[in-house]
TORDRENLO-651493 format. One line per 8 residues: number of its first residue (from 0); their letters; for each residue x, y, z of N, C-alpha, C. Coordinates in steps of 0.001 Angstrom, whole numbers, plus 500000, padded with zeros to 6 digits. Atoms other than C-alpha are relative to their C-alpha. Layout:
NUM = a = X/Y/Z/X/Y/Z/X/Y/Z  ... .
END
This chain:
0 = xxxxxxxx = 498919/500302/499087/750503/115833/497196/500108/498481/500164  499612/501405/499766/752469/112413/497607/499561/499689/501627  500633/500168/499311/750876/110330/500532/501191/500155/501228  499282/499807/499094/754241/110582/502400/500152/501734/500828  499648/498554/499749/754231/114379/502562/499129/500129/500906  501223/499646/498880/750479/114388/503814/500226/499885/501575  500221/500288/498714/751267/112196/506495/501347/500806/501018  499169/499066/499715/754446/114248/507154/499572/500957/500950 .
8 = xxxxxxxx = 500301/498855/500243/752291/117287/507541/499192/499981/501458  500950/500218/498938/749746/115864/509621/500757/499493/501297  499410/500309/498832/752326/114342/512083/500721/501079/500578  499613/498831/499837/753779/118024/512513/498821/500215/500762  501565/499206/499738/750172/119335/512868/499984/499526/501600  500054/500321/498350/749516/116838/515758/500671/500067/500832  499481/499664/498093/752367/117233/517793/500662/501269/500376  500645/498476/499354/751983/121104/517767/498885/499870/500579 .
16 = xxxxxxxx = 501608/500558/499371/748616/120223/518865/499815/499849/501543  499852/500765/498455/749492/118219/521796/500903/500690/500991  498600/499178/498606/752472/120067/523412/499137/501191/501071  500515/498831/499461/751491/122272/526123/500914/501101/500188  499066/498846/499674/752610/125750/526690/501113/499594/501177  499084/499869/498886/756040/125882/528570/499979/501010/501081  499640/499118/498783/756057/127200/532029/501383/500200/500417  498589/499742/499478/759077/128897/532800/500177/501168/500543 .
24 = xxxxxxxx = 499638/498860/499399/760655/131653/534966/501155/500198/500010  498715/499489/499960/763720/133370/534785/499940/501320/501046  499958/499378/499155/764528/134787/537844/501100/501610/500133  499458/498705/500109/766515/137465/538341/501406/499657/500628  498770/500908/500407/770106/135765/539003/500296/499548/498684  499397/500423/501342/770032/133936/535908/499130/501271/498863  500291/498772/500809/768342/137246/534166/501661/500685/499751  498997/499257/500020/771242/139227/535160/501369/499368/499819 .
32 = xxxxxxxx = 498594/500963/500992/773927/136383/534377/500083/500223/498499  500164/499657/501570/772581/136507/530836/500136/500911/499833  499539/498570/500528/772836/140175/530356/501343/500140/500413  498576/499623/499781/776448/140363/532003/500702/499650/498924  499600/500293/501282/777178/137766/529427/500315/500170/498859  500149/499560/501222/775542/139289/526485/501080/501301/499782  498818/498939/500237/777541/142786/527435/501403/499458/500020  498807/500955/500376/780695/140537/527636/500683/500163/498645 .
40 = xxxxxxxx = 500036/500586/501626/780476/139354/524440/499883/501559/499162  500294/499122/501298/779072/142449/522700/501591/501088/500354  499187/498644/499988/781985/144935/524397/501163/498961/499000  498500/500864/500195/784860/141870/523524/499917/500576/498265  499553/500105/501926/783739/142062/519499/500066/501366/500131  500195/498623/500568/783352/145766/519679/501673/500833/500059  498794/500400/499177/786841/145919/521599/500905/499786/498487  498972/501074/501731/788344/143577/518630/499727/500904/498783 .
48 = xxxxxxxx = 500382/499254/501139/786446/145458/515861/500873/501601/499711  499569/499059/499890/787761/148813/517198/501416/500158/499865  498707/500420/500210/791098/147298/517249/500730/500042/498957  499433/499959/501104/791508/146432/514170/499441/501142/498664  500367/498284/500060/789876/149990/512745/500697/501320/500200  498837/499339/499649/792491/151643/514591/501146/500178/500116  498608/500567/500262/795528/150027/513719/500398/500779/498957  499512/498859/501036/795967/151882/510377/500175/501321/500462 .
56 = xxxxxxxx = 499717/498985/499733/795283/154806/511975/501426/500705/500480  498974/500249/499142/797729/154376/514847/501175/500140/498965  498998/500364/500715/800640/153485/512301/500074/501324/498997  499650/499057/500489/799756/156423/510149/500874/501349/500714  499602/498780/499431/800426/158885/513014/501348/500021/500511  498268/500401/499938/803540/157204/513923/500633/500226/499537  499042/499876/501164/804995/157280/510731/500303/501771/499785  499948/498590/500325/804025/161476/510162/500792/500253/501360 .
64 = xxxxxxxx = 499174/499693/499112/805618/161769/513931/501336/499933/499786  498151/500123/500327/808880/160010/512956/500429/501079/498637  500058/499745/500940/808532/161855/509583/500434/501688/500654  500849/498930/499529/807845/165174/511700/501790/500454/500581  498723/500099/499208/810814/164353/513979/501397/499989/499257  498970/499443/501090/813362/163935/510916/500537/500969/499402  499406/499083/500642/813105/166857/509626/499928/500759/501497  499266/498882/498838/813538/168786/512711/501531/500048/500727 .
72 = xxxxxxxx = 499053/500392/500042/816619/166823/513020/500626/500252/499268  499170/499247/501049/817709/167586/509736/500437/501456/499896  499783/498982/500133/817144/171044/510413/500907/500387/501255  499487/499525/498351/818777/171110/513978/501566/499612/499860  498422/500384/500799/822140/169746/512173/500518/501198/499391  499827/498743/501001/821492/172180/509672/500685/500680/500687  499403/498651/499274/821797/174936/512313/501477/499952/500752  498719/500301/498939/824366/173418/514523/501968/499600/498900 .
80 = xxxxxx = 498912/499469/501200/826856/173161/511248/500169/501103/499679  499759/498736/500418/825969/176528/510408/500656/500881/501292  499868/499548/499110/826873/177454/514136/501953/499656/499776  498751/500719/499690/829995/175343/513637/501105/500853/498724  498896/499018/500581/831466/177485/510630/500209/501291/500010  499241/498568/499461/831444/180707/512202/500997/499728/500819 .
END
């Protein structure tokens, strides 16, 4: 190993070495901020994801409705002509 790497290595080493453990507490305010957050966030993409998942759908059933609705129209002419030449 080149002498720059060593000392690289070793200046890592020591100041893992030296740091002391962090004391910290997370109380239970900023606990439950962070989780409101996180569900936030996770419903918004799931929300969006579902969105756009269901858009084709949506548009298919539309289309077989109007599709659905045409011919019952066509046929409700039908009858109402056939009513009309007796």
């Amino acid at each position: 190993m080149t002498k720059p790497v060593v000392f690289l290595i070793l200046c890592l080493v020591g100041t893992l070495c030296a740091t002391d453990p962090a004391v910290a507490y997370v109380g239970p305010g900023a606990g439950l901020s962070l989780l409101g957050a996180l569900w936030g966030l996770v419903l918004a993409v799931g929300a969006a994801i579902g969105f756009v998942v269901m858009w084709p759908l949506r548009q298919a059933r539309r289309r077989a409705r109007l599709r659905k609705l045409g011919a019952q129209n066509s046929r409700h002419d039908a009858d109402s002509d056939a009513l009309d030449d007796r």
